[in-house]
Steps between C-alpha positions, in 0.01 A plus 500: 500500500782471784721202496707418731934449510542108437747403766913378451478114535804313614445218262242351219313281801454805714342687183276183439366480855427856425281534199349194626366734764438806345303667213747643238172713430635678777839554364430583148302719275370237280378823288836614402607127414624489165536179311908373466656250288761247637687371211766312631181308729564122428253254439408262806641173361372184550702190507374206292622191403492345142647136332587557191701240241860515550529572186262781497720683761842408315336688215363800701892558690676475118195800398584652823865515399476635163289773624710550768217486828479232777265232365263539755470882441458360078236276627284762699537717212398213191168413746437897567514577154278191415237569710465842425454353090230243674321765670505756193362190274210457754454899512580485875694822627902427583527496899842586598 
């Protein structure tokens, strides 16, 4: 199969508008793709808001301290690591 040169594009909006109008069937050889890993790919995050007992927090930031982590990074990592445990008690596969 022949594919053809993908252009130079003068900036990320001028690539969009591109491959908005184009196959990329025509610029790759989906039969040579091989699969890649990205490990420094973040997560998408998602922004939520909680209320929590003053005192609840007070007690998370002195953890947070001791372990030496931001509290909110300590509390993403207490609720991770808790559902994960709820999951694997319910026999429901981890999803991270």
């Amino acid at each position: 199969m022949s594919t053809q040169k993908i252009p130079h594009f003068a900036s990320e909006d001028e690539e969009r508008a591109f491959w908005a109008t184009h196959d990329t069937a025509d610029y790759f050889d989906y039969a040579k793709a091989q699969p890649t890993l990205m490990p420094n790919l973040r997560p998408t995050l998602k922004t939520v808001s909680l209320r929590l007992p003053e005192s609840l927090v007070e007690s998370l930031q002195v953890l947070a301290h001791k372990k030496d982590v931001p509290y909110q990074s300590l509390i993403k990592i207490l609720l991770s690591e808790g559902v994960e445990r709820e999951l694997s008690l319910h026999g429901e596969p981890a999803t991270r």
